[in-house]
Residue frames as qw, qx, qy, qz and C-alpha x, y, z in Angstrom:
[[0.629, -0.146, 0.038, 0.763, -29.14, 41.48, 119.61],
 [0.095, 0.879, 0.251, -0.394, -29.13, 45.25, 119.75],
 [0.572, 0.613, 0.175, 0.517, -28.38, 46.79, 115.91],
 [0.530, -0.115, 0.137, 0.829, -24.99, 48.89, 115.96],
 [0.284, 0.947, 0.118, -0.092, -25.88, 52.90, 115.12],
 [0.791, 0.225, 0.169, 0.544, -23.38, 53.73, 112.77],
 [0.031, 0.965, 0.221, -0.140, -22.38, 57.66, 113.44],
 [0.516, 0.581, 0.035, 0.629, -20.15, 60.22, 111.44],
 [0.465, -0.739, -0.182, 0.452, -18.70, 62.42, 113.76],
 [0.536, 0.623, 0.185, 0.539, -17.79, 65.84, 112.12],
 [0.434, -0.868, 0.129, 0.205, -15.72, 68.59, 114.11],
 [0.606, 0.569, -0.253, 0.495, -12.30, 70.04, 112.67],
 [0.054, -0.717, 0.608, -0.336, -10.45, 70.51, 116.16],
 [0.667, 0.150, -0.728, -0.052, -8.91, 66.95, 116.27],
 [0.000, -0.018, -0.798, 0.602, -8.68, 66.70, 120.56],
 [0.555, 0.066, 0.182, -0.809, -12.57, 67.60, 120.32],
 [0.825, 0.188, -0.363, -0.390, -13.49, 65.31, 117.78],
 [0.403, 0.202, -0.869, 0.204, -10.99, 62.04, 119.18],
 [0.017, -0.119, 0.710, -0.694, -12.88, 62.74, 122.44],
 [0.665, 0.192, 0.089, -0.717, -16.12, 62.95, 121.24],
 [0.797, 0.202, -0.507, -0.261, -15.67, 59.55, 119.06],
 [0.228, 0.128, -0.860, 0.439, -13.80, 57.87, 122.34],
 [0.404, -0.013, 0.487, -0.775, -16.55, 59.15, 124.54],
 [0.679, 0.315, -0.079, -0.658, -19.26, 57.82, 122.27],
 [0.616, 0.269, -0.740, -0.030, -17.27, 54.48, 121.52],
 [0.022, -0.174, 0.842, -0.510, -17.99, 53.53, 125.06],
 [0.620, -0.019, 0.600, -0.505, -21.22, 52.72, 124.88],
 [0.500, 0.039, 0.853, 0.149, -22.13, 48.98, 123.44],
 [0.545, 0.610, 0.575, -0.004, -24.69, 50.33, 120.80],
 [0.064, -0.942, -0.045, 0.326, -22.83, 52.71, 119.43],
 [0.787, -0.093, 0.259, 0.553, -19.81, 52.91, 116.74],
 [0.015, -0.848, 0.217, 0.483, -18.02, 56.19, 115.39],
 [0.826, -0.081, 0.457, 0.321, -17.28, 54.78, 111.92],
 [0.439, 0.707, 0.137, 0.538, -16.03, 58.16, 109.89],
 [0.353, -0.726, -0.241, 0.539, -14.64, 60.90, 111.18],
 [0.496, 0.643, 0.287, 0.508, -14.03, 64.08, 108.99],
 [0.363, -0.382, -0.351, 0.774, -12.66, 67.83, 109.75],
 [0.236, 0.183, -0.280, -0.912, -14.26, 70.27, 106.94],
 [0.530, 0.398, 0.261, -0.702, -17.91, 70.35, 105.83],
 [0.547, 0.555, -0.291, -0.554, -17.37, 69.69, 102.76],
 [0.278, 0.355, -0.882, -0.139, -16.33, 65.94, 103.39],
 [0.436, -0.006, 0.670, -0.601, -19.32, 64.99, 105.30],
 [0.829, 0.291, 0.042, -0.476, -21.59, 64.05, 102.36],
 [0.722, 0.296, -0.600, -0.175, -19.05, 61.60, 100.68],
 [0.235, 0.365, -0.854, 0.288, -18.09, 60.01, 103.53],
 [0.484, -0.193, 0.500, -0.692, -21.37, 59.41, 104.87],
 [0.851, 0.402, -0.254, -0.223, -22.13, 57.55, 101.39],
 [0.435, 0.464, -0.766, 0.094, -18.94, 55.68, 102.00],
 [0.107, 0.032, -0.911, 0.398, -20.02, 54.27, 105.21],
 [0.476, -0.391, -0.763, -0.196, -23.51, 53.92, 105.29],
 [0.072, -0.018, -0.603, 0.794, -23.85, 56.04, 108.56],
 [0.287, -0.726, -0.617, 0.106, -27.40, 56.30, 110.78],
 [0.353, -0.872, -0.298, 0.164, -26.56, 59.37, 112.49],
 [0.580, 0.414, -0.106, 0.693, -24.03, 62.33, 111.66],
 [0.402, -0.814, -0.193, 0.372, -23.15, 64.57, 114.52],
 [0.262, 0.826, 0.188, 0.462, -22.16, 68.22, 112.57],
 [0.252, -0.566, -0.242, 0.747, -20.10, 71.08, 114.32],
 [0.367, 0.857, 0.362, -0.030, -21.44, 74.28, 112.82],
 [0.043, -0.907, 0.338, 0.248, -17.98, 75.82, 112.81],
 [0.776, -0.073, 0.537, 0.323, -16.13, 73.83, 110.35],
 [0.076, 0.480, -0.519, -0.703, -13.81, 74.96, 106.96],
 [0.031, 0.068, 0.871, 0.486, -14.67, 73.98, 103.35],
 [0.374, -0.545, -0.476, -0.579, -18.90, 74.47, 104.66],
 [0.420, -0.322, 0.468, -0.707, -20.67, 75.30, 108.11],
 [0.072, 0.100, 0.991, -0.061, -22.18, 72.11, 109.63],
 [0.564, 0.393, 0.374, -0.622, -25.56, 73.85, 108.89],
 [0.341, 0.600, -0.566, -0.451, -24.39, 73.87, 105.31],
 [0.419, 0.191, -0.835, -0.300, -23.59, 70.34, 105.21],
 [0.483, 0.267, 0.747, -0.370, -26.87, 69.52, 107.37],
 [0.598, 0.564, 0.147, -0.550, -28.95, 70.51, 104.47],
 [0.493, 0.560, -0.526, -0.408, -26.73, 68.70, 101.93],
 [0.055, 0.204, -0.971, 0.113, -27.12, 65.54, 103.60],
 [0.405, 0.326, 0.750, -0.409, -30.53, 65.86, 104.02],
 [0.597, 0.593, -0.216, -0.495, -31.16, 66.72, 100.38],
 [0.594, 0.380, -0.670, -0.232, -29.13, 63.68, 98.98],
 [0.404, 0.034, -0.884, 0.233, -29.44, 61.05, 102.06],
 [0.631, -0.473, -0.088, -0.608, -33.24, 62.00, 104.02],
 [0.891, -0.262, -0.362, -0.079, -32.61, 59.07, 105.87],
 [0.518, 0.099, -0.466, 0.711, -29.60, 60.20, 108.11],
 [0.318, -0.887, -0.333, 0.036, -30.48, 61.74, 111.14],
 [0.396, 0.621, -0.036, 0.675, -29.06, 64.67, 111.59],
 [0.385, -0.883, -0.239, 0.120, -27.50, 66.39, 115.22],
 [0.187, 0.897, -0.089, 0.389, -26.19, 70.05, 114.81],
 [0.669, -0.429, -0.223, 0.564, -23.09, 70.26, 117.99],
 [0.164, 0.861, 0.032, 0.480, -22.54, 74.09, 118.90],
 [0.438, -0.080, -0.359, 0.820, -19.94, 75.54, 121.08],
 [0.177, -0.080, -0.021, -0.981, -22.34, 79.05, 120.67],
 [0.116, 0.496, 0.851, -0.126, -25.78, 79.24, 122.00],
 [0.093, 0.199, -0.142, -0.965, -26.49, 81.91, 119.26],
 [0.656, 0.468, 0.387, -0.447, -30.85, 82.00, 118.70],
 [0.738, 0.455, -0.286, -0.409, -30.50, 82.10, 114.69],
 [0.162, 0.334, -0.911, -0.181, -28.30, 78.93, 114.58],
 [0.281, 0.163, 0.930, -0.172, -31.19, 76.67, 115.88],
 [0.624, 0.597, 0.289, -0.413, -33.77, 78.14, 113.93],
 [0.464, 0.651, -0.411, -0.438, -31.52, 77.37, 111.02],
 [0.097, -0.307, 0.922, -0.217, -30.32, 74.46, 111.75],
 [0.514, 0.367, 0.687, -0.358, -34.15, 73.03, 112.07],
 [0.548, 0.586, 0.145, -0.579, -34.30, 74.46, 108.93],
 [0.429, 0.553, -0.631, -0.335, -32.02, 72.96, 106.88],
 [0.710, 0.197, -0.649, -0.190, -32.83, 69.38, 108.21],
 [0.074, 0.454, -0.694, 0.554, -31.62, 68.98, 111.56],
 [0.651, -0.349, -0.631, -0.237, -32.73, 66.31, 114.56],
 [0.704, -0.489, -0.322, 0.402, -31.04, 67.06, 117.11],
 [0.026, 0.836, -0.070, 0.544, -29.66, 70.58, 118.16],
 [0.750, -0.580, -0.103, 0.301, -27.00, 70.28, 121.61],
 [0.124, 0.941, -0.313, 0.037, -24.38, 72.11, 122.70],
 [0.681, 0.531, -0.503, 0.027, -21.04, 70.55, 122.25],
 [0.141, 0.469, -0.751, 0.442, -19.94, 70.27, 125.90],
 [0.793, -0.215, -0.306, -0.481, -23.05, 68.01, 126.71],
 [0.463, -0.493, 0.731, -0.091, -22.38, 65.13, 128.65],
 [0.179, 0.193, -0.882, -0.390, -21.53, 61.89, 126.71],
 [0.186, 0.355, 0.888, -0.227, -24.64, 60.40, 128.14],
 [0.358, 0.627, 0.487, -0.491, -26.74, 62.79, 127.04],
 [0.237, 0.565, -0.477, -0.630, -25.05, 63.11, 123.72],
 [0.011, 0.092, -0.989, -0.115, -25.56, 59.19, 123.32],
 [0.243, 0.429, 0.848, -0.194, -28.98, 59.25, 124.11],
 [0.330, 0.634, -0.136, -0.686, -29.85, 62.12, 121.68],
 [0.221, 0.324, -0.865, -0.313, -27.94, 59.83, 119.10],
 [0.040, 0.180, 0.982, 0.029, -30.26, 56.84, 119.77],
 [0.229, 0.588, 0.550, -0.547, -33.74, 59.33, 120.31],
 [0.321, 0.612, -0.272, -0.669, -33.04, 60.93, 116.71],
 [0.011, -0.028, 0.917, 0.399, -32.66, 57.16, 115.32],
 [0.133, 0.347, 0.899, -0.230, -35.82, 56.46, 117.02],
 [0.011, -0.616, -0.662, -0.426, -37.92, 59.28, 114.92],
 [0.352, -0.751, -0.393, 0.398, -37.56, 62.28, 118.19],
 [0.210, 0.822, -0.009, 0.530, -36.63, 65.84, 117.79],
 [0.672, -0.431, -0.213, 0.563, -33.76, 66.74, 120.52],
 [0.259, 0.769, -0.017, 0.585, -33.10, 70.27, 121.32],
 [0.398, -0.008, -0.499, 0.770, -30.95, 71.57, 124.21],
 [0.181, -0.622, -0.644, 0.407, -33.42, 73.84, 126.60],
 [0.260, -0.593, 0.119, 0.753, -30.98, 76.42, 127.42],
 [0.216, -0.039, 0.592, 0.776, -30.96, 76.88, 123.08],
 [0.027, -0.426, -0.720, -0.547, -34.10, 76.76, 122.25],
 [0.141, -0.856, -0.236, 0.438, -35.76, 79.47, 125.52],
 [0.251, -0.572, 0.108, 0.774, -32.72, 81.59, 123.76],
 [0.234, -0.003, 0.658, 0.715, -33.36, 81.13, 120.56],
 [0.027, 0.834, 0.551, -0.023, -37.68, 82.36, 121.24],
 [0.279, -0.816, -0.245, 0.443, -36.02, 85.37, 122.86],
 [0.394, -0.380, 0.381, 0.745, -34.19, 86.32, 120.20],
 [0.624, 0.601, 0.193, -0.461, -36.90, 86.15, 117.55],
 [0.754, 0.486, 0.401, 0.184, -36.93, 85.34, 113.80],
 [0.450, -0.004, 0.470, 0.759, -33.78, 86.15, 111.53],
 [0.299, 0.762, 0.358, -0.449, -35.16, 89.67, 109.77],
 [0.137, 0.619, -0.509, -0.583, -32.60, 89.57, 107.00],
 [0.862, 0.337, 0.209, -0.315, -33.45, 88.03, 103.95],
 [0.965, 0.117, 0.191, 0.134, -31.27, 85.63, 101.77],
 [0.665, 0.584, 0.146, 0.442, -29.94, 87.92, 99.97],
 [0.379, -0.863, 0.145, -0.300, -29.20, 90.64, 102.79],
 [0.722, -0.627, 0.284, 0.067, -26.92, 87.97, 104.48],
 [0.741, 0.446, 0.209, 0.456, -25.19, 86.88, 101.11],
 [0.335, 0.799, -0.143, 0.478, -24.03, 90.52, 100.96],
 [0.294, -0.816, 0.426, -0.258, -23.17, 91.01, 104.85],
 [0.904, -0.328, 0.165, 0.218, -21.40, 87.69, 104.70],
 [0.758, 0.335, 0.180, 0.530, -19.43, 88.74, 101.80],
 [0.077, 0.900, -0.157, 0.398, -18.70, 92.38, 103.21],
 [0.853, -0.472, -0.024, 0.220, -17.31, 90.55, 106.44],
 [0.665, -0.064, 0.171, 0.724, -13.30, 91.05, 104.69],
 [0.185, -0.667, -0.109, 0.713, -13.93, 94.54, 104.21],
 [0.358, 0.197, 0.588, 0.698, -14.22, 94.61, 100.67],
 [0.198, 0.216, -0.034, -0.955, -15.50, 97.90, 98.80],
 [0.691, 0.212, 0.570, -0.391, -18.78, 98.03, 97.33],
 [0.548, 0.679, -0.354, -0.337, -17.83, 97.83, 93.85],
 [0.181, 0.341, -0.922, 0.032, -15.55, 94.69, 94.93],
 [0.409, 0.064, 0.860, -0.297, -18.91, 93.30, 96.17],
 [0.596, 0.520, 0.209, -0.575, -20.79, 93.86, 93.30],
 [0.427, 0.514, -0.638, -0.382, -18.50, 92.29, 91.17],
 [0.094, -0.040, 0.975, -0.197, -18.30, 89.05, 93.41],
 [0.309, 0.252, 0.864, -0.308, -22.06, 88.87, 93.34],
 [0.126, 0.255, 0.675, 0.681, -22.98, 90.10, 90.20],
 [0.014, -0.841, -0.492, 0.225, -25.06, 92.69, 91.70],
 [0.225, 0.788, 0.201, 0.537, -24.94, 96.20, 90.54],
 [0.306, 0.104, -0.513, 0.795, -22.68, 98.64, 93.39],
 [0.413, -0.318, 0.100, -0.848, -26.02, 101.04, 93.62],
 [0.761, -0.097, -0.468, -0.439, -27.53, 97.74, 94.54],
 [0.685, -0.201, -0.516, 0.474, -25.28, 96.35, 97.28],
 [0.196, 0.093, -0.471, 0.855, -25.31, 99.34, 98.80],
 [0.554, -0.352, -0.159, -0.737, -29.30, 99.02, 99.24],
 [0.841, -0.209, -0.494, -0.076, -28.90, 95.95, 100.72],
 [0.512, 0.071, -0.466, 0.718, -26.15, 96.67, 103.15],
 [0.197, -0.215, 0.355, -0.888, -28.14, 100.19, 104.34],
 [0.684, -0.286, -0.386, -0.549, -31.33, 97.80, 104.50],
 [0.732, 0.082, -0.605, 0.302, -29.37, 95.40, 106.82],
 [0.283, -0.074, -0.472, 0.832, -28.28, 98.09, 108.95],
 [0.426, -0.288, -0.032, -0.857, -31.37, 99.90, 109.41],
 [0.795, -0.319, -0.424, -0.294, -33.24, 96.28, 110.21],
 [0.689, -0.016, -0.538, 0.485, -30.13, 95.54, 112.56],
 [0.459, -0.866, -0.029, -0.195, -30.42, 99.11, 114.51],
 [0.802, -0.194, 0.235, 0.514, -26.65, 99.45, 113.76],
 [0.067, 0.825, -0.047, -0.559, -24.56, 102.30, 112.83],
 [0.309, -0.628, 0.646, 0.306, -22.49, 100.24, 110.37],
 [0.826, 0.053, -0.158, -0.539, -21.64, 97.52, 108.34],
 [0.254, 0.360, -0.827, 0.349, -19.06, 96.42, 110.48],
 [0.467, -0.047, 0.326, -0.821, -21.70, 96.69, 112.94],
 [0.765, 0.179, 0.035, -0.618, -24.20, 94.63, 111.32],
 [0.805, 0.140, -0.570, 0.084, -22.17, 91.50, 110.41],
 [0.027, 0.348, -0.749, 0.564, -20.92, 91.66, 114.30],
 [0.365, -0.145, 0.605, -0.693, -24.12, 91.60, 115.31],
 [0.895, 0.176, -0.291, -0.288, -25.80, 89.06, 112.56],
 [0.419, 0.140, -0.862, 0.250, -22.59, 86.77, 113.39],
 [0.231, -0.205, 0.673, -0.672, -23.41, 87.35, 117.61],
 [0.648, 0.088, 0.446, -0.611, -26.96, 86.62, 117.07],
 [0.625, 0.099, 0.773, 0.047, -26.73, 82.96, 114.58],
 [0.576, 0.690, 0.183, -0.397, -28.18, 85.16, 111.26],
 [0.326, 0.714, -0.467, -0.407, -25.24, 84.80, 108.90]]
């Protein structure tokens, strides 16, 4: 008798997700036995049900599904792990791989090929969409460093630098090295600029 894959299905727009767990409930090996809408509910609920396989959107309140790839692979190694992306931005797969990830597809896959990912990541495979991973060579390696994206996420709401320095306990003369460092590496007049074009290209 073929063993049931148990899979968490994580995605905060509720028609996406119902469809995706309907689609995915059709085939016989297959069962959809959590569903969540925010990041941040993926790790208990994966513990609550015992899940094989958690299928992540990367756009999701409360944490990013990269976010709660890596916290699922830090407290539960044994879940495979596929990333679902509506964007075929380059840094999201190279993060994504980094924080744990098995599988990497874009979201409007077909259900076949989303099922068989789901059974090829049980089996011990690495699944990556084509189209994602050609774009994600051409785009090259993320040049901002941890702490570079910390600040240009947190300039994103326009806040002064003195309101970022307080939020990150950095010094003002200090956030504003990082920010011109950003934009110089970005080849950007700005730092509107530079979080547009870190968001566009997967870096933040």
């Amino acid at each position: 008798m073929t063993r049931t894959i148990k899979v968490l299905l994580a995605e905060d727009q509720s028609m996406v997700r119902e469809a995706l767990a309907a689609l995915l409930g059709l085939e016989d090996d297959i069962e959809v036995v959590a569903q969540v809408a925010r990041g941040d509910e993926v790790l208990a609920a994966a513990r609550a049900h015992a899940v094989d396989v958690a299928l992540l959107d990367i756009e999701m309140p409360g944490a990013t599904g990269i976010e709660a790839a890596a916290e699922l692979h830090r407290a539960l190694p044994a879940v495979r792990l596929v990333v679902l992306t509506t964007f075929g931005r380059p840094g999201y797969l190279r993060s994504a791989m980094e924080a744990g990830a098995d599988a990497f597809l874009v979201k409007d896959a077909p259900a076949a090929q989303l099922a068989d990912a789901v059974r090829r990541v049980l089996a011990g495979e690495r699944v990556i969409d084509p189209t994602l991973a050609a774009a994600a060579l051409a785009g090259g390696a993320n040049p901002l460093t941890d702490r570079e994206r910390e600040v240009l996420r947190a300039a994103a709401d326009g806040s002064t630098n003195a309101e970022l320095a307080e939020a990150l306990h950095l010094s003002p003369g200090t956030v504003r090295n990082y920010l011109s460092t950003a934009i110089h590496k970005l080849a950007v007049r700005n730092r509107t600029e530079a979080v547009r074009t870190a968001r566009e290209k997967g870096w933040l």
